[in-house]
Residue, then its C-alpha position, 0 to 999 in steps of 0.5 A: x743472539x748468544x744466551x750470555x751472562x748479560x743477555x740473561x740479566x737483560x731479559x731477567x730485567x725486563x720481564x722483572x719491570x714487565x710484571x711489576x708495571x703489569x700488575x699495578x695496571x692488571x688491578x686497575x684494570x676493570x671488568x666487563x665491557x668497560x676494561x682498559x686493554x693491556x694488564x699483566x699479561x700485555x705489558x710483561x710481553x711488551x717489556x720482553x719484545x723490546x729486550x728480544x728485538x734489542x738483543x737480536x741487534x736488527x735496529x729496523x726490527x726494534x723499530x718495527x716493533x716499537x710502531x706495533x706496540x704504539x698502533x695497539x695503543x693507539x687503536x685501543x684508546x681510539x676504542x675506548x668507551x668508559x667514562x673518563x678515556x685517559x691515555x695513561x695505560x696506552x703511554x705506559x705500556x709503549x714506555x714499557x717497551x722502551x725500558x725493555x729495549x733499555x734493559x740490555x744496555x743499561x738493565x740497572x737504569x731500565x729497573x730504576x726506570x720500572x719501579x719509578x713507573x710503578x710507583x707514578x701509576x700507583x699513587x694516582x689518587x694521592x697525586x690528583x688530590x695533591x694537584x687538585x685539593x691540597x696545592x693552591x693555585x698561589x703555590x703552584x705560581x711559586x713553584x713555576x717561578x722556583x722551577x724557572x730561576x732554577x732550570x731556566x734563568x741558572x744555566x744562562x748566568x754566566x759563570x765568570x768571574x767579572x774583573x769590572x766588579x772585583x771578580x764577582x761572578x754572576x752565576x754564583x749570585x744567582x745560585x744564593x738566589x735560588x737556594x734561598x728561595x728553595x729553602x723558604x719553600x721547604x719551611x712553607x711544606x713543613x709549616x703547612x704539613x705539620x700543623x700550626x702547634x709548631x707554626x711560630x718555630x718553624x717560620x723562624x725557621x725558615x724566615x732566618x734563611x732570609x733574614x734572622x735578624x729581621x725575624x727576631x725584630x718581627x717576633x719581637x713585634x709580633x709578642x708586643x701585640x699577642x703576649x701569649x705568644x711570648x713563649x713561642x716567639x723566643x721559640x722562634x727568634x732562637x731557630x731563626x740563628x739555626x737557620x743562621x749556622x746552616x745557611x752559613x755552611x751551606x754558603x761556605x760549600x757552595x763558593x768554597x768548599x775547602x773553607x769548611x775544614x777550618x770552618x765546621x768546628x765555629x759552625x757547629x757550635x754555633x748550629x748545636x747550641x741554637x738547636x738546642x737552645x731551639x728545642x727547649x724553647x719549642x717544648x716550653x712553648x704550649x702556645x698554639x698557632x695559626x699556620x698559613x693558609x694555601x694562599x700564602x706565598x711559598x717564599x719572597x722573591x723581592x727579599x730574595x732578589x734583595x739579598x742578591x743586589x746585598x751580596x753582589x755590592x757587599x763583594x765588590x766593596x769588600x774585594x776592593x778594599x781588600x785589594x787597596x788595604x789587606x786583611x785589617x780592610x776585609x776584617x772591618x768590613x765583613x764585620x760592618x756588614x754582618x750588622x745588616x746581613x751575616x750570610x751577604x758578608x760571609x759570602x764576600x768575604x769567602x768570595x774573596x778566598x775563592x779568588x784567590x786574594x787572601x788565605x783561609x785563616x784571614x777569612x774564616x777570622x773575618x766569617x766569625x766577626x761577620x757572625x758576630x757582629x750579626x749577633x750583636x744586630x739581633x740583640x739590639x733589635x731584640x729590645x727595640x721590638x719585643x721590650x726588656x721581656x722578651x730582649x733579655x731572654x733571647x740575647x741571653x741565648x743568642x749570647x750563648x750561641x756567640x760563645x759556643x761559636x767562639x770557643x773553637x777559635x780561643x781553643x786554637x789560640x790558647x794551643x798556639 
């Protein structure tokens, strides 16, 4: 073994994670008869051994050693007598080692490695009372079902385009699934984190992922039946075309990143002015109210599946009729489907620019009716659910943020 440059920072690496993990355990630690094993001292040398042993480049060395720190612990913990005999220390002191063997090939990871251990070891208390006392067993159904359709059911999609069905891809649809639920779940965290004085805005918030237009009918319903919370349901009917801008963007990047360039100016001024339109409406709001509980669901996978059967029907329609009619079709039809949901005739729209059948001017044309026309649905129903109160003033916004999505566009048409 030669002392180069890189066997230096190798062994600087593992004695650096050795003493990091060995002290979080050396206080952890204990006295008396009742102390676990290993501390400062066992896991800066276990963290050593296994750069040494890798530097020495003798493989059944490395393994031989890695066997004796794992017959240590395993002895240890065989020997222990407290109270509550967890394995904890003896795993991460053989993972100890592995980072140590890891520090020569690839010492920036292996130091990533130490201080992610570190910190897991450290937040024990905060984890077990997350695990135990604050996530509900509800929530963490929906967190195996979220980690299921995104680690099991999303690789096995097949990511093809399908010719039977206008080129629709399956993965893609799939992907939308996902991060709909996903961002349901991120608004349920922080509904729960925050507290209920910003309960109405934030559900809003992330109701208008799935559907803002059903959002702004279900505030309107909700300020029929509470008139206290009129304030608070404009609050919240107004984030919900937030949600609308965002999910548009996001939808845009997914299935056709280079969209976004014609796109982010009508996006962004759709996206500022609700937020501030958001913003004013949260801070006029001094109504409290009532968060939801730990039983409640984290998202809805019937809505979210549903926008997935919308999405696959609305592209296969589209993409047909823009193969029969041209562009007039695609225009009429993204703006027929907008009255039901924006971010479905958006995707088909942008869909059929993925494939190749129309250019980006037509569909980012045919987005803005989409968003448009989608506009227009939330105004309707504003009136039908929360009576002339409480529709004057959200389409006043709405309104609003329907020309500042529009102004990009007549800026470009006057300058051509």
């Amino acid at each position: 073994m030669e002392l180069t440059p890189d066997s230096l920072t190798s062994l600087a690496v593992a004695l650096g994670l050795g003493l990091l993990i060995g002290v979080e355990r050396e206080r952890r630690k204990g006295e008396g008869p009742t102390r676990h094993f290993a501390g400062l001292r066992t896991f800066t040398l276990a963290a050593l051994a296994g750069a040494v042993a890798q530097l020495l480049a003798q493989p059944l060395l490395t393994f031989v050693a890695g066997a004796l720190v794992a017959s240590l612990a395993a002895v240890s913990h065989l020997r222990d007598r407290s109270r509550d005999p967890g394995a904890t220390t003896e795993v991460a002191l053989f993972l100890t080692y592995l980072l140590g063997v890891l520090a020569v090939a690839l010492p920036a990871l292996a130091a990533a490695g130490g201080v992610l251990v570190a910190a897991l070891l450290a937040a024990r208390e905060p984890l077990q009372r997350f695990t135990t006392v604050t996530l509900s067993e509800q929530e963490y159904r929906d967190a195996l079902l979220l980690a299921g359709a995104t680690l099991i059911v999303l690789p096995l999609a097949p990511s093809l385009p399908l010719p039977w069905l206008a080129g629709l891809n399956p993965h893609r649809v799939w992907l939308l699934v996902v991060l709909i639920m996903g961002v349901q779940s991120l608004g349920h965290i922080a509904l729960r984190a925050l507290g209920p004085r910003l309960g109405l805005p934030l559900s809003g918030l992330a109701a208008g992922f799935v559907s803002s237009t059903a959002t702004v009918a279900a505030m309107g319903s909700r300020t029929r039946e509470q008139p206290e919370l009129y304030r608070a349901c404009v609050a919240g009917a107004w984030w919900s075309t937030v949600a609308t801008s965002l999910q548009l963007a996001l939808v845009a990047w997914m299935l056709h990143p280079p969209l976004l360039h014609t796109l982010w100016p009508t996006l962004a001024g759709a996206f500022l002015s609700a937020l501030a339109l958001g913003a004013l409406a949260t801070w006029w709001s001094k109504a409290p109210t009532q968060a939801p509980n730990a039983d409640s669901r984290a998202f809805s996978v019937w809505q979210s599946l549903g926008l997935a059967a919308l999405l696959s029907a609305l592209t296969v329609i589209v993409g047909w009729a823009q193969a029969a009619y041209g562009a007039g079709a695609l225009y009429g039809a993204t703006a027929l489907a907008g009255l039901a949901d924006v971010h479905s005739a958006a995707a088909a729209a942008i869909s059929v620019l993925a494939q190749g059948q129309s250019d980006v001017v037509t569909v980012s044309l045919a987005v803005l009716l989409a968003f448009l026309s989608n506009t227009v649905s939330k105004i309707v129903v504003a009136f039908l659910a929360g009576g002339l109160r409480y529709g004057w003033v959200v389409s006043l916004g709405l309104i609003g943020v329907g020309a500042a999505a529009c102004l990009p566009w007549l800026l470009n048409l006057s300058r051509g």
